[in-house]
Backbone as a chain_set.jsonl record, in Angstrom:
{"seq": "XXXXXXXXXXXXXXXXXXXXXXXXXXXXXXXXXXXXXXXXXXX", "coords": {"N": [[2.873, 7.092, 135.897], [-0.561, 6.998, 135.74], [-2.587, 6.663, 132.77], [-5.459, 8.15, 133.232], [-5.446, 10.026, 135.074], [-5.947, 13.34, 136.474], [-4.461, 16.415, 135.602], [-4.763, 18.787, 137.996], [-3.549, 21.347, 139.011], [-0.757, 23.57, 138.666], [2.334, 24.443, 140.285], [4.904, 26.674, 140.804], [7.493, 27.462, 142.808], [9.465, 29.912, 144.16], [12.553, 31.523, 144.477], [11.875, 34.002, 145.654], [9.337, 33.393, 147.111], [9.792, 31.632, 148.98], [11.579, 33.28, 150.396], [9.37, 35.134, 151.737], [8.293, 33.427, 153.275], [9.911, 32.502, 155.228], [10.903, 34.741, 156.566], [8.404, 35.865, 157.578], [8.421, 34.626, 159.725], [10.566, 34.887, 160.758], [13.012, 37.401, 160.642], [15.62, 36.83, 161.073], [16.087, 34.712, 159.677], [17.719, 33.1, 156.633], [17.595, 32.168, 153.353], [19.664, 29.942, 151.305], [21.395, 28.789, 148.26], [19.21, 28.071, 146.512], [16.972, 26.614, 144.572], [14.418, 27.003, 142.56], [11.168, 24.868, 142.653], [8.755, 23.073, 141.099], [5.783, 21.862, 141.339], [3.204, 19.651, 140.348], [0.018, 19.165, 140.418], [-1.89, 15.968, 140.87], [-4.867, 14.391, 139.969]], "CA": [[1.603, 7.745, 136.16], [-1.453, 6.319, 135.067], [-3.26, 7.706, 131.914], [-6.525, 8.625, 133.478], [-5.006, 10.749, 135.954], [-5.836, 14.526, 135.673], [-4.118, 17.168, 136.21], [-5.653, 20.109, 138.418], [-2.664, 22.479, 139.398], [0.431, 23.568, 139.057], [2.974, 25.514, 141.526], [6.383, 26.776, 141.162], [8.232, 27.846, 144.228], [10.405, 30.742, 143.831], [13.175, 32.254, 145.32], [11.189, 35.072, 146.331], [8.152, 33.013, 147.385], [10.751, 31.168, 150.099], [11.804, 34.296, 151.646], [8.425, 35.802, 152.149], [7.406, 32.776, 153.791], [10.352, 32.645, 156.195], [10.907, 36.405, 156.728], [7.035, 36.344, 157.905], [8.03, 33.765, 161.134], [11.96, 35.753, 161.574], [14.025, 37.952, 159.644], [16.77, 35.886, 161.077], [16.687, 33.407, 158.92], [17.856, 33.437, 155.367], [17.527, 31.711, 151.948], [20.815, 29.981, 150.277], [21.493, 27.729, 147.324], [17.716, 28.614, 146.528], [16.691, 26.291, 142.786], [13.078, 27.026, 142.282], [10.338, 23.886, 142.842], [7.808, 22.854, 140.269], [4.638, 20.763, 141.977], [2.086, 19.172, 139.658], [-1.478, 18.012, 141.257], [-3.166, 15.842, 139.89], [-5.82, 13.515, 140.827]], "C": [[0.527, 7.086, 135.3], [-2.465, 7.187, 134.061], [-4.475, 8.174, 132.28], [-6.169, 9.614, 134.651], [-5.352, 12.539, 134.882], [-5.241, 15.418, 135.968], [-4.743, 18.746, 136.922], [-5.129, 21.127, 139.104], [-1.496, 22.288, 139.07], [1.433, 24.79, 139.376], [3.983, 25.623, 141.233], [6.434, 28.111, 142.222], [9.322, 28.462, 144.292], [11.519, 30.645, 144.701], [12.526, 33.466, 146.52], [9.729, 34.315, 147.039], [8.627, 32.275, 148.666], [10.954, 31.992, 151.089], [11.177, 35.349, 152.242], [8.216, 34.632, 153.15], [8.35, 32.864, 154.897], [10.637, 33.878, 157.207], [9.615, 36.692, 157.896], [7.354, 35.342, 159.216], [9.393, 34.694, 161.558], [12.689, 35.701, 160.33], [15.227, 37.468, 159.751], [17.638, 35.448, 159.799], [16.937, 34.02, 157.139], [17.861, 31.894, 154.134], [19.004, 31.278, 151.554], [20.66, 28.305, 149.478], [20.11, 26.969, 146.814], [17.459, 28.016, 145.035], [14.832, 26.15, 143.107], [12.098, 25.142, 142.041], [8.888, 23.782, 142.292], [7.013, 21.539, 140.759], [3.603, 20.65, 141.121], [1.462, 18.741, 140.603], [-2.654, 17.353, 140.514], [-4.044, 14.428, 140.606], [-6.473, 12.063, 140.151]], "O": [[0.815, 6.665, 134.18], [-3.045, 8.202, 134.448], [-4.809, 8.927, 131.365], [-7.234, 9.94, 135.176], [-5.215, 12.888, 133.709], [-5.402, 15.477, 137.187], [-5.106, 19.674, 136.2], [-5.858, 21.855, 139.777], [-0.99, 21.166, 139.074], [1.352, 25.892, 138.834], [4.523, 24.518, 141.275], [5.805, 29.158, 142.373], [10.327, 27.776, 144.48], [11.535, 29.81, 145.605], [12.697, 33.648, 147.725], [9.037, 35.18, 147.577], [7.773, 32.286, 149.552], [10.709, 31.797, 152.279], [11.689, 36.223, 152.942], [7.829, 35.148, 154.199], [7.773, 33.367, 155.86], [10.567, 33.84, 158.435], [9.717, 37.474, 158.841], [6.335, 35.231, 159.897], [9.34, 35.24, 162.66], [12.95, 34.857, 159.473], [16.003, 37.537, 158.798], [18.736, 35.572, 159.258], [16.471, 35.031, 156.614], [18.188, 30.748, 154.443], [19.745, 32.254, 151.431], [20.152, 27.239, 149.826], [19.915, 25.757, 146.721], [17.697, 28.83, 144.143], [14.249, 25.295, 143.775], [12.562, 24.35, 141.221], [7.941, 24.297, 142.887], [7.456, 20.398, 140.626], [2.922, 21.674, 141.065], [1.934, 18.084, 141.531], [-3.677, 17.72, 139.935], [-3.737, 13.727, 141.569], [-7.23, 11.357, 140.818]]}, "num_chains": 1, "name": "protein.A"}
């Protein structure tokens, strides 16, 4: 990464933040082997 880079967010991606999002298109579906997702943004 280059040192002038800044950073201007960052996201982690739950368990629970997964199965709102799928739940909300069909209760069908389900969640497994679920490790949480950490997104830096930077610009």
């Amino acid at each position: 990464m280059e040192k002038d880079a800044l950073k201007i967010a960052e996201l982690i991606i739950t368990l629970d933040d997964a199965k709102k999002f799928l739940y909300a298109k069909s209760t069908k579906h389900r969640v497994h082997n679920w490790r949480d997702i950490k997104v830096n943004l930077y610009i």
